[in-house]
FIMARKE-297443 format. One line per field, with one value per atom (N, C-alpha, C, O): residue in three letters; x, y, z; atom name; chain. Coordinates in pm, whole numbers. Example, Ala and Ser with C-alpha at 12.3 -4.5 7.8 and 13.67 -1.06 7.14 Angstrom:
BEGIN
r: c(ALA, ALA, ALA, ALA, SER, SER, SER, SER)
xx: c(1319, 1230, 1320, 1424, 1285, 1367, 1290, 1341)
yy: c(-569, -450, -330, -332, -225, -106, 3, 114)
zz: c(780, 780, 780, 846, 708, 714, 787, 804)
a: c(N, CA, C, O, N, CA, C, O)
c: c(A, A, A, A, A, A, A, A)
***
This chain:
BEGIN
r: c(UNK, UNK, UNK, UNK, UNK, UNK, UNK, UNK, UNK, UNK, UNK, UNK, UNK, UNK, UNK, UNK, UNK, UNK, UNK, UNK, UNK, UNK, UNK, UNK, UNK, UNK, UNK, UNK, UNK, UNK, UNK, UNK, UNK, UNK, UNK, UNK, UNK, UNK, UNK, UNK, UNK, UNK, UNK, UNK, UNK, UNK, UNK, UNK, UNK, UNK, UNK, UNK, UNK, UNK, UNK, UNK, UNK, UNK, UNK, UNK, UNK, UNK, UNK, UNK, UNK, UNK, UNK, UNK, UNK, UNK, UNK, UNK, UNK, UNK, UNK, UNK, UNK, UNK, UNK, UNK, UNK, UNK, UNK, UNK, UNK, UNK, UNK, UNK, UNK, UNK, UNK, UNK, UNK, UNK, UNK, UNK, UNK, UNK, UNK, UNK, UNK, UNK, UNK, UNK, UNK, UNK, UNK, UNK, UNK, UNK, UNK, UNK, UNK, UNK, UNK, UNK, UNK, UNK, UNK, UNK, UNK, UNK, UNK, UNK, UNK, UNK, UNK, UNK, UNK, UNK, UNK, UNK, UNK, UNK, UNK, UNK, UNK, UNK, UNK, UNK, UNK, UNK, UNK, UNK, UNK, UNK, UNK, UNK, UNK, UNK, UNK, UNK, UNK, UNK, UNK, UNK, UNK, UNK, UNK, UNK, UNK, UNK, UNK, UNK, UNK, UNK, UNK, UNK, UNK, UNK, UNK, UNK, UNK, UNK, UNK, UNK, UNK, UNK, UNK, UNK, UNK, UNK, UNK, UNK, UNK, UNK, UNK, UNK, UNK, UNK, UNK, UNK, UNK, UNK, UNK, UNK, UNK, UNK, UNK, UNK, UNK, UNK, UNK, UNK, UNK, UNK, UNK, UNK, UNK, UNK, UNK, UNK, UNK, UNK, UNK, UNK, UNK, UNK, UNK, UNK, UNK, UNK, UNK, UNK, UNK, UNK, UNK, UNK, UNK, UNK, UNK, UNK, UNK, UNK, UNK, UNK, UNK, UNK, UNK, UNK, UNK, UNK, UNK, UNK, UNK, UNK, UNK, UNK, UNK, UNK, UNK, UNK, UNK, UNK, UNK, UNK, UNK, UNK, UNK, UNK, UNK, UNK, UNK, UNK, UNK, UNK, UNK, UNK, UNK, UNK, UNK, UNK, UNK, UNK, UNK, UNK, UNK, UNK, UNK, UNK, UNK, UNK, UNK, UNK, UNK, UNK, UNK, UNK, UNK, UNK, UNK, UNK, UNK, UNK, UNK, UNK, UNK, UNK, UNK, UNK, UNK, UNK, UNK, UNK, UNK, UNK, UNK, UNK, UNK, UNK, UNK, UNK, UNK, UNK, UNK, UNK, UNK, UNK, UNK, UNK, UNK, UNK, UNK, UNK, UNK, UNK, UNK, UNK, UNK, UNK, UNK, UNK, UNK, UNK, UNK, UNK, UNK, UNK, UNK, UNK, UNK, UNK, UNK, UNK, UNK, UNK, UNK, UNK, UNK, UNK, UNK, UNK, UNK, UNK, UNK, UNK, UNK, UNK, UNK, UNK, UNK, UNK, UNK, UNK, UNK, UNK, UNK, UNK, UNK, UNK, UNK, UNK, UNK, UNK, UNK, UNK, UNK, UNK, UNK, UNK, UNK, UNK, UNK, UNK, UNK, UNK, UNK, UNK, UNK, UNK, UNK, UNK, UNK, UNK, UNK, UNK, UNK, UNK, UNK, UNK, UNK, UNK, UNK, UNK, UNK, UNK, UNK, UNK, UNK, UNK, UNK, UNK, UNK, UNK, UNK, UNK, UNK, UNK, UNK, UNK, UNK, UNK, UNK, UNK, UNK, UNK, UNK, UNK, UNK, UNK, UNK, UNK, UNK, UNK, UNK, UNK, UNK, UNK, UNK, UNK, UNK, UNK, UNK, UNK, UNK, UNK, UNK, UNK, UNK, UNK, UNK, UNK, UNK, UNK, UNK, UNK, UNK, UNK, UNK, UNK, UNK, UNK, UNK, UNK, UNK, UNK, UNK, UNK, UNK, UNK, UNK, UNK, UNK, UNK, UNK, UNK, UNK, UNK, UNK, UNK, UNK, UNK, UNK, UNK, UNK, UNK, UNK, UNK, UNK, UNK, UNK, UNK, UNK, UNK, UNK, UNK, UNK, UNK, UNK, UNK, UNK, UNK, UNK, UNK, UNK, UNK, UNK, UNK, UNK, UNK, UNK, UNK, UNK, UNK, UNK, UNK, UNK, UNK, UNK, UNK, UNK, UNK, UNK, UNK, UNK, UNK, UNK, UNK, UNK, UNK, UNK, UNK, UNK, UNK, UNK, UNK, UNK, UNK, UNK, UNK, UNK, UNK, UNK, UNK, UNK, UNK, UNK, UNK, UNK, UNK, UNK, UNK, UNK, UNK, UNK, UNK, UNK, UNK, UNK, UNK, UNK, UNK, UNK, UNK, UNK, UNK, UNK, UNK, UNK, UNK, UNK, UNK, UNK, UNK, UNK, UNK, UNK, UNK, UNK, UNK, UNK, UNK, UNK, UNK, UNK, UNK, UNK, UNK, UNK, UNK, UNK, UNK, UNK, UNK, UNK, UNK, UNK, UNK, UNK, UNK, UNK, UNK, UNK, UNK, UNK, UNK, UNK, UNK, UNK, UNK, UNK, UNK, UNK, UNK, UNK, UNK, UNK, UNK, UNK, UNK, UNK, UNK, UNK, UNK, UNK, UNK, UNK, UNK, UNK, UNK, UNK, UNK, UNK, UNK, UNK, UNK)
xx: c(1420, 1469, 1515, 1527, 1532, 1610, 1649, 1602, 1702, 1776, 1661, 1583, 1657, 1612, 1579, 1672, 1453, 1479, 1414, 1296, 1514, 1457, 1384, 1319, 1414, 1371, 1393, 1472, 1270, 1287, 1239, 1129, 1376, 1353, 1380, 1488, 1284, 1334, 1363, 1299, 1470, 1559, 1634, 1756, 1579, 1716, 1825, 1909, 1866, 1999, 2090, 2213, 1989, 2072, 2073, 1975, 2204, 2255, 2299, 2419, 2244, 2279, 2248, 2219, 2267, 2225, 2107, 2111, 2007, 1880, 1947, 2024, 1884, 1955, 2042, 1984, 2164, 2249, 2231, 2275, 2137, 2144, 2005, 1982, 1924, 1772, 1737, 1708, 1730, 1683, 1740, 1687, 1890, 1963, 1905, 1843, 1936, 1901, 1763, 1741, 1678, 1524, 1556, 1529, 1597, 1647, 1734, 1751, 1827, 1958, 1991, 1948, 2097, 2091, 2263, 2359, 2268, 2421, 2481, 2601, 2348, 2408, 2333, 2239, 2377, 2260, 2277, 2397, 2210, 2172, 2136, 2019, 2217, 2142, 2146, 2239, 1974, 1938, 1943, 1849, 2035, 2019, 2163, 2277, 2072, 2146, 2265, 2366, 2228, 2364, 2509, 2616, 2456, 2538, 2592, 2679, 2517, 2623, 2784, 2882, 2756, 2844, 2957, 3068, 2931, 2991, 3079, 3049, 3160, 3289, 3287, 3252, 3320, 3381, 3206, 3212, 3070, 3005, 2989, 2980, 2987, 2987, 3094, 3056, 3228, 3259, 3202, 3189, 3178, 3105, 3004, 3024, 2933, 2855, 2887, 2805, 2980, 3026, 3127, 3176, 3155, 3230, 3095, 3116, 2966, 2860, 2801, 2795, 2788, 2771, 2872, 2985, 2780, 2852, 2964, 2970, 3035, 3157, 3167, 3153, 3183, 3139, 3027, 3002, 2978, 2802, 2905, 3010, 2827, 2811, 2768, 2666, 2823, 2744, 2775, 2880, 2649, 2686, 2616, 2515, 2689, 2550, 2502, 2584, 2407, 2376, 2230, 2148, 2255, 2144, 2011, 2018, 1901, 1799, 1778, 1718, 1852, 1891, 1952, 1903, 2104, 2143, 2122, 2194, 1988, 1959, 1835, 1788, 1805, 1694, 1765, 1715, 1903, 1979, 2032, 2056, 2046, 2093, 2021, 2060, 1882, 1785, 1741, 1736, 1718, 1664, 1696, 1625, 1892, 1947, 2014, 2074, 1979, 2025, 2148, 2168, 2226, 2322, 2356, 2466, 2262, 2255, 2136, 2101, 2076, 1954, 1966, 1871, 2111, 2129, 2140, 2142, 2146, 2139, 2030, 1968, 2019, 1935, 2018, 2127, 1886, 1939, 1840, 1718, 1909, 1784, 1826, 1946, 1705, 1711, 1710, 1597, 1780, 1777, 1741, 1808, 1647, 1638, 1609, 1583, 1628, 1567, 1494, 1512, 1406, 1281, 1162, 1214, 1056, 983, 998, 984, 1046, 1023, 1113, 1064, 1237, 1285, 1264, 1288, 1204, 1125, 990, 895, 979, 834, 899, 841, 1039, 1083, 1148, 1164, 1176, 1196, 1080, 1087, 975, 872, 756, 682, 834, 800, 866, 811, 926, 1113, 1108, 1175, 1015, 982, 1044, 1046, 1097, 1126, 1015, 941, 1003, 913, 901, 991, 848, 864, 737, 670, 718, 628, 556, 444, 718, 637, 737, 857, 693, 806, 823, 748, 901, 954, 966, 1081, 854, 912, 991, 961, 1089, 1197, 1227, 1131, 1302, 1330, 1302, 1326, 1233, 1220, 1183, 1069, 1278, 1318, 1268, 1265, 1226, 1142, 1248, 1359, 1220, 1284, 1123, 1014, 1198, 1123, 1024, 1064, 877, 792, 706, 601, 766, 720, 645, 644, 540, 438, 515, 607, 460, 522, 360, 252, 386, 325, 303, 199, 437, 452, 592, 658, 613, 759, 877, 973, 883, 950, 945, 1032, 829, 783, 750, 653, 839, 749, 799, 899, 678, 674, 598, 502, 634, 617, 483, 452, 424, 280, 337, 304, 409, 453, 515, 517, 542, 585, 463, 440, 426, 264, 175, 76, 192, 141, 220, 166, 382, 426, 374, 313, 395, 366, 187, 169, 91, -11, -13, -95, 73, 66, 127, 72, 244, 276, 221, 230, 130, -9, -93, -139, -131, -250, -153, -213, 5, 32, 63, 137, 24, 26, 100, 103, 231, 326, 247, 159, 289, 241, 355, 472, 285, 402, 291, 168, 447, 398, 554, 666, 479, 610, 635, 541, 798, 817, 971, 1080, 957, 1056, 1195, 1289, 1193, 1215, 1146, 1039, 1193, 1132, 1048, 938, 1088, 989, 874, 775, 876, 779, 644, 653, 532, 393, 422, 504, 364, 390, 257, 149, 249, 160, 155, 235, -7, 63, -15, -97, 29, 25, -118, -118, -191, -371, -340, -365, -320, -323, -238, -255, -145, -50, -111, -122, -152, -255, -366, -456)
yy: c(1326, 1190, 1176, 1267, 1084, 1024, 917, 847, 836, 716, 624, 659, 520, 405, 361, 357, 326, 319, 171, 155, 51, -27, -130, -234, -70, -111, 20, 114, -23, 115, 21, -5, -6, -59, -12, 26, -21, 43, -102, -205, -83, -115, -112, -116, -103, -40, -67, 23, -210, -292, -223, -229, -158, -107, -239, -308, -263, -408, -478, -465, -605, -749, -866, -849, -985, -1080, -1086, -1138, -1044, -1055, -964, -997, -849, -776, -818, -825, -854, -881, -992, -1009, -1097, -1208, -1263, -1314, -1200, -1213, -1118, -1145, -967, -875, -781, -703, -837, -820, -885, -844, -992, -1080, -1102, -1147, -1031, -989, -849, -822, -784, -606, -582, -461, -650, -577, -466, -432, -373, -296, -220, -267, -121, -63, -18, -36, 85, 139, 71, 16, 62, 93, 218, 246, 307, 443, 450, 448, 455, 477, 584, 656, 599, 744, 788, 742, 884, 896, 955, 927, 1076, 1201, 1169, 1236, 1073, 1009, 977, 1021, 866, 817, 860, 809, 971, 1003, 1117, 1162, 1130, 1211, 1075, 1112, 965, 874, 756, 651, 819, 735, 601, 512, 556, 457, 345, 264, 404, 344, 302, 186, 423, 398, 282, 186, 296, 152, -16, -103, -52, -100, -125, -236, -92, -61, -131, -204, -111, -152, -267, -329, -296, -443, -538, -632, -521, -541, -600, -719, -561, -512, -701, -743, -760, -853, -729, -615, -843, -804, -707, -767, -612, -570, -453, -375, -477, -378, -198, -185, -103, 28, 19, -50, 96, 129, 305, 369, 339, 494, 532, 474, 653, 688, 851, 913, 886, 1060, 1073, 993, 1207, 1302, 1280, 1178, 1320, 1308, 1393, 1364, 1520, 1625, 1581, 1586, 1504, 1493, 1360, 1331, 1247, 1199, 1202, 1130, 1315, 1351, 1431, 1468, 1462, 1536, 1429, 1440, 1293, 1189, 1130, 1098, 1124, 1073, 1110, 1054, 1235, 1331, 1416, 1501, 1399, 1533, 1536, 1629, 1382, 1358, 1288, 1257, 1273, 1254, 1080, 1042, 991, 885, 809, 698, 888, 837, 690, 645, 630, 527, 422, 305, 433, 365, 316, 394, 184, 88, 103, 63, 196, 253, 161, 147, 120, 55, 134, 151, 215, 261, 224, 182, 213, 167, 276, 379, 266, 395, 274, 157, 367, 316, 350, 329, 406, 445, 514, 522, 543, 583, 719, 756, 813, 967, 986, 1047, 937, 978, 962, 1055, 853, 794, 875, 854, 941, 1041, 1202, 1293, 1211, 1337, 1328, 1430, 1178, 1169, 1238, 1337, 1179, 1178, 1346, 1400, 1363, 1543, 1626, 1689, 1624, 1625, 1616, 1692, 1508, 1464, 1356, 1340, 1284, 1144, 1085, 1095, 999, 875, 771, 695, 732, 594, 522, 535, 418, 358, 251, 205, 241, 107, 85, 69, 83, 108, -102, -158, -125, -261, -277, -310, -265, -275, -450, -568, -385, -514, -506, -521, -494, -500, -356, -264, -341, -211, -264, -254, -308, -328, -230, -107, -313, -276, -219, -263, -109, 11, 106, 103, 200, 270, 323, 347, 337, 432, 354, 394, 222, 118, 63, 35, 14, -64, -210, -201, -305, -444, -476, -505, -459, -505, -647, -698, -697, -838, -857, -782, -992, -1038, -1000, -1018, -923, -847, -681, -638, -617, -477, -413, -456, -294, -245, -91, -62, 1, 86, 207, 164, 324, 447, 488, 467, 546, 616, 711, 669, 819, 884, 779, 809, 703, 622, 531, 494, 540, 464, 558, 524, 668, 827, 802, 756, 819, 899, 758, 794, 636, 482, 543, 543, 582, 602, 715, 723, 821, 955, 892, 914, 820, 768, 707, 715, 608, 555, 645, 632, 765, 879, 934, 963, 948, 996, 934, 990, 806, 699, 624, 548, 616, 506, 394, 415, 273, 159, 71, 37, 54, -13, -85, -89, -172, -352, -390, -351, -507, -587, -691, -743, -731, -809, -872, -818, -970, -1006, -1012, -934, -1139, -1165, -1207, -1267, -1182, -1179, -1339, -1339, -1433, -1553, -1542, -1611, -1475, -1493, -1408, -1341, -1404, -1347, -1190, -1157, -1123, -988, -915, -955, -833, -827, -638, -552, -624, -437, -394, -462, -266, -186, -203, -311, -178, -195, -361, -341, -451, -532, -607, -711, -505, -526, -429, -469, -319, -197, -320, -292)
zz: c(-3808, -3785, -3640, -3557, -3630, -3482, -3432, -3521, -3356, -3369, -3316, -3228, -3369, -3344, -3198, -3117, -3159, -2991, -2982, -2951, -3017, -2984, -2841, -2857, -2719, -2629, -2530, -2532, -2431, -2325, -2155, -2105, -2113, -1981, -1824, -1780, -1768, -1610, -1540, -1558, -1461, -1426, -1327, -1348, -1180, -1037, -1076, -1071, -1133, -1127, -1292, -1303, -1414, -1491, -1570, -1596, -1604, -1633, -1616, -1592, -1614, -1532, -1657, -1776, -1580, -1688, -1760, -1871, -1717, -1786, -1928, -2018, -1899, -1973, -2057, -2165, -2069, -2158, -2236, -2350, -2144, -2233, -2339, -2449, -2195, -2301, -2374, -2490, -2324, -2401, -2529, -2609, -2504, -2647, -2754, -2853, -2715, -2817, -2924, -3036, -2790, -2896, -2951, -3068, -2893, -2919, -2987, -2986, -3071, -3058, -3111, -3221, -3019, -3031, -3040, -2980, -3112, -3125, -3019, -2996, -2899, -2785, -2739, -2796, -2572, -2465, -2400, -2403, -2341, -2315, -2168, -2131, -2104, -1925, -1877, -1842, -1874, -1867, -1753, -1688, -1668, -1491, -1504, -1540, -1443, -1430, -1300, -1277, -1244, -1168, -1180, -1139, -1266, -1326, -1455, -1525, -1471, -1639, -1544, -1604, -1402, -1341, -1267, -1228, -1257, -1155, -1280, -1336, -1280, -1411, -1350, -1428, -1210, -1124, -1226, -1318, -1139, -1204, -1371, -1411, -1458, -1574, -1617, -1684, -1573, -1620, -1537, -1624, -1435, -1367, -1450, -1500, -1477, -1602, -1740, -1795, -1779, -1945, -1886, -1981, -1811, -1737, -1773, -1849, -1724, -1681, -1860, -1891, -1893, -2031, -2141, -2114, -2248, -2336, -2409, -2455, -2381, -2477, -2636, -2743, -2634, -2763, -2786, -2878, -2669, -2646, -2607, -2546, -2665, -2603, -2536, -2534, -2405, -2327, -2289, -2285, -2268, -2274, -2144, -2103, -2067, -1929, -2008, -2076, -1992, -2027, -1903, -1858, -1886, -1856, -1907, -1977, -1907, -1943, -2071, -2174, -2031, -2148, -2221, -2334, -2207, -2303, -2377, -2473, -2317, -2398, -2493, -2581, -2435, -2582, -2679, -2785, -2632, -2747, -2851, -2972, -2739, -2834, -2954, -3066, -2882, -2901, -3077, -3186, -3017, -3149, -3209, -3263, -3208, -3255, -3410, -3464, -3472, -3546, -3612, -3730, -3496, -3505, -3500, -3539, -3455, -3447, -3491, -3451, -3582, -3634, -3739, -3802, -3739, -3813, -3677, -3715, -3557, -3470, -3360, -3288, -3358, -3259, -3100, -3058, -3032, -2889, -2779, -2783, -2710, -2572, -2489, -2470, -2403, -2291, -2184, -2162, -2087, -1945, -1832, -1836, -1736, -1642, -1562, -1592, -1401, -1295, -1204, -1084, -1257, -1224, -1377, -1489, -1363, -1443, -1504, -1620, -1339, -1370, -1504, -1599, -1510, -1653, -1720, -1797, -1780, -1948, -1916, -1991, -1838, -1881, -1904, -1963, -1838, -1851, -2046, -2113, -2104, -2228, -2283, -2355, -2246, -2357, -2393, -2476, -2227, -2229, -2323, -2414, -2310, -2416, -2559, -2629, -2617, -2742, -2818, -2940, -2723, -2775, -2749, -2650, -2876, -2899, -2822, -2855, -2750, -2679, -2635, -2533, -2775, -2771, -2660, -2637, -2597, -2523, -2382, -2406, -2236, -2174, -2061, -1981, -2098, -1986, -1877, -1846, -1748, -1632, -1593, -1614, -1535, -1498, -1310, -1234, -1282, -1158, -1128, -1206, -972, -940, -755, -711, -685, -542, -448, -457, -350, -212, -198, -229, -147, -36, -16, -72, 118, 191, 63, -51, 117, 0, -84, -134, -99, -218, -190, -70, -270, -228, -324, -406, -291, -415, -514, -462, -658, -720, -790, -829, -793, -787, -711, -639, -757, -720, -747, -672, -902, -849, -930, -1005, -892, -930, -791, -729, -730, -618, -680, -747, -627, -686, -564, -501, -542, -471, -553, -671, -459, -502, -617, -728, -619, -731, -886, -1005, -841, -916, -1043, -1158, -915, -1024, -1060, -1126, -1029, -1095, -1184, -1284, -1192, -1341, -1457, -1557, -1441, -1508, -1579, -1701, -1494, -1527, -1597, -1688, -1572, -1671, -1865, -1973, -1835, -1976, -2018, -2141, -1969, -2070, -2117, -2231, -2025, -2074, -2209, -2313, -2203, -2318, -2408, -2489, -2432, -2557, -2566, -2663, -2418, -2408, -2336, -2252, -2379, -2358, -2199, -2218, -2063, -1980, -1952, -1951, -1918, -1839, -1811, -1843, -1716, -1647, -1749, -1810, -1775, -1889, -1809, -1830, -1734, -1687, -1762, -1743, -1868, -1968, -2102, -2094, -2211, -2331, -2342, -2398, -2303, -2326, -2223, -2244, -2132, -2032, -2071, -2174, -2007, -2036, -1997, -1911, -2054, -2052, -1965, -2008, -1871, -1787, -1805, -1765, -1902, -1899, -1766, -1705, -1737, -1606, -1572, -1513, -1573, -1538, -1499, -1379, -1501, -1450, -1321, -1256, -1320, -1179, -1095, -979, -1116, -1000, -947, -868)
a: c(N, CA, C, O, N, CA, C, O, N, CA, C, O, N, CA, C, O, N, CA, C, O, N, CA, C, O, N, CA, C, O, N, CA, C, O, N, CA, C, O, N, CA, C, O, N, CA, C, O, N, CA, C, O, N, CA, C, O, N, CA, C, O, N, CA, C, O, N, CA, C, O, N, CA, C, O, N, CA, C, O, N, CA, C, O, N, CA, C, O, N, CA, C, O, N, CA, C, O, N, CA, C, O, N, CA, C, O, N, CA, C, O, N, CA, C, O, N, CA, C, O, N, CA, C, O, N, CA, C, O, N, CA, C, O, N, CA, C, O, N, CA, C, O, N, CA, C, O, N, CA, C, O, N, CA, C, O, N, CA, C, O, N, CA, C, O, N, CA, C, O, N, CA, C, O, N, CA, C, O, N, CA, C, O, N, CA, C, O, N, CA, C, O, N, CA, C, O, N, CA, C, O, N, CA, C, O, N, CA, C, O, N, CA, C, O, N, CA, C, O, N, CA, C, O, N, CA, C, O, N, CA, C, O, N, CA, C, O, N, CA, C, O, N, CA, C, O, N, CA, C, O, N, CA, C, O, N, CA, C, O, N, CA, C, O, N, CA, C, O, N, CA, C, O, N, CA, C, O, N, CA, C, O, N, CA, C, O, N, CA, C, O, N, CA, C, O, N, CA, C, O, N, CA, C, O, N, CA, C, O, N, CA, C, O, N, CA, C, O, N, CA, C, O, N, CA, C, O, N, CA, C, O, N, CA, C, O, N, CA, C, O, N, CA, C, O, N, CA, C, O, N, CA, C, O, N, CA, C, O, N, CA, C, O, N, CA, C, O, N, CA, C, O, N, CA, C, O, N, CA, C, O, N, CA, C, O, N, CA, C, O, N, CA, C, O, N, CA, C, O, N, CA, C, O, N, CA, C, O, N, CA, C, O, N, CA, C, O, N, CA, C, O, N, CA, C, O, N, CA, C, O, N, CA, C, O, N, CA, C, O, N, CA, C, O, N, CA, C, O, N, CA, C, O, N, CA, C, O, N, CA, C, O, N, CA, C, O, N, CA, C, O, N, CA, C, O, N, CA, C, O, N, CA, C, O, N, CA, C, O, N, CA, C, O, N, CA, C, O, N, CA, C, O, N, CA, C, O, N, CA, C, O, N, CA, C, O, N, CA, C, O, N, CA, C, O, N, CA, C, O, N, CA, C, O, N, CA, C, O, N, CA, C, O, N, CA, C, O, N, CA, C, O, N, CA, C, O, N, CA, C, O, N, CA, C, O, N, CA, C, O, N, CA, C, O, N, CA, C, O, N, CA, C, O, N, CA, C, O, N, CA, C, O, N, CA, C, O, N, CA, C, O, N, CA, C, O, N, CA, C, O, N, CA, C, O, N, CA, C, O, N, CA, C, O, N, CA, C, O, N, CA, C, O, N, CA, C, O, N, CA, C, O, N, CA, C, O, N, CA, C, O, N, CA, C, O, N, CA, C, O, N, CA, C, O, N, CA, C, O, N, CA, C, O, N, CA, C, O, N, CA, C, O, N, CA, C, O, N, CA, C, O, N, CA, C, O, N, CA, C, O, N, CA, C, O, N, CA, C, O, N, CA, C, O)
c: c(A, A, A, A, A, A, A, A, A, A, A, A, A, A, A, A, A, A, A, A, A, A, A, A, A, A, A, A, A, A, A, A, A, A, A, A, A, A, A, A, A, A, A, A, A, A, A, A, A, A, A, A, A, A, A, A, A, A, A, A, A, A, A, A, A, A, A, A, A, A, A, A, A, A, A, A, A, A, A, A, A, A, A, A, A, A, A, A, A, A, A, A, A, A, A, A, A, A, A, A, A, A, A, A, A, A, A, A, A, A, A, A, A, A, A, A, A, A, A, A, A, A, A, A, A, A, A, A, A, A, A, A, A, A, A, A, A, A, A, A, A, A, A, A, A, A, A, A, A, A, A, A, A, A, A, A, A, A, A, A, A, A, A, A, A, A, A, A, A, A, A, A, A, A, A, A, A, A, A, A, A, A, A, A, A, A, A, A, A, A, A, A, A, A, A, A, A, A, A, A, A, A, A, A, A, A, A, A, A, A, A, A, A, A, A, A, A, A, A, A, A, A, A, A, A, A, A, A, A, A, A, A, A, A, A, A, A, A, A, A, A, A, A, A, A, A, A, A, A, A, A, A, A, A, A, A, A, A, A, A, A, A, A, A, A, A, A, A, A, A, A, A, A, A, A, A, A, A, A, A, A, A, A, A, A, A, A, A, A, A, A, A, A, A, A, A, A, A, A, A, A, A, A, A, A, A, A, A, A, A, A, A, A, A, A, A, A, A, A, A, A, A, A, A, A, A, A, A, A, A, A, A, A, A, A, A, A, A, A, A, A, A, A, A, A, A, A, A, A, A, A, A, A, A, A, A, A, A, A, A, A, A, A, A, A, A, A, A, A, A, A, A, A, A, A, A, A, A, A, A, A, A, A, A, A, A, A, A, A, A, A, A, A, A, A, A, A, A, A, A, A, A, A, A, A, A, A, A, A, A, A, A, A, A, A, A, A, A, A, A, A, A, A, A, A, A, A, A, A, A, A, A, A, A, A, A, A, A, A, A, A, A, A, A, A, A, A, A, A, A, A, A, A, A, A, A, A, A, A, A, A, A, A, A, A, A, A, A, A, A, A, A, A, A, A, A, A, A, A, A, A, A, A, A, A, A, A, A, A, A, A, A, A, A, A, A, A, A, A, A, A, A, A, A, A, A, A, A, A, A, A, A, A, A, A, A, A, A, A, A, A, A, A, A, A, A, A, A, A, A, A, A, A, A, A, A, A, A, A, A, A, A, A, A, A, A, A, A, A, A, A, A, A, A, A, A, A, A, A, A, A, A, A, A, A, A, A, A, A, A, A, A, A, A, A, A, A, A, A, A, A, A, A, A, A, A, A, A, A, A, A, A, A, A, A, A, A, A, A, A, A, A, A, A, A, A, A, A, A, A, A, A, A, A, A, A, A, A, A, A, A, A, A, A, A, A, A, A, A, A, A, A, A, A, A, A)
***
């Protein structure tokens, strides 16, 4: 068994309004899970974070390790988890790992050095659109999904 993973989104910004207001609401979910080995070390952020966060929401930061421990250790297998990362390499280091993750959300992912822009607002590093293309070869499904009412655009069509 293992906990419920109802949404899996990358994310630079983590959580912001989109997030809280649209994608709960199609998702909902018990935790949210922000996967980045960063921030599961930076407290100041993690609350920043759950400030960030509707009233009421978990918010949790872990490791990559320790969220496939979360993931699939049993221990929360009665719970609806959305993942947040900000970048790709970790939802492929999940799925190496052996969490399930059917389907991944690109959301915001901001020009800086390295990036190419795939749309308005997807820019993405040559490694970056390697690891996006390696998780389709392994049966995860990505695309850009701004918000939940909008048209959903999967990865082969933003390349």
């Amino acid at each position: 068994m293992a906990a419920e993973i109802s949404l899996v989104r990358i994310d630079d910004r983590l959580i912001h309004g989109q997030v809280v207001t649209a994608w709960l609401k199609y998702y909902p979910s018990d935790v949210i899970v922000i996967v980045d080995d960063g921030v599961a070390k930076d407290s100041l952020m993690q609350r920043v974070l759950r400030a960030a966060a509707p009233k009421g929401s978990k918010v949790i930061a872990k490791s990559v390790a320790d969220t496939i421990d979360y993931i699939n250790g049993g221990e929360h297998d009665k719970e609806k988890v959305m993942l947040i990362a900000k970048g790709p390499e970790p939802i492929e280091q999940l799925v190496d790992g052996g969490v399930a993750i059917k389907a991944v959300v690109l959301g915001g992912m901001g020009i800086k050095t390295g990036r190419t822009k795939l749309n308005r607002n997807v820019s993405a590093s040559e490694e970056e659109v390697n690891c996006m293309k390696r998780l389709v070869e392994k049966g995860t499904e990505v695309g850009y999904h701004l918000v939940p009412q909008e048209s959903y655009v999967p990865l082969a069509k933003l390349l």
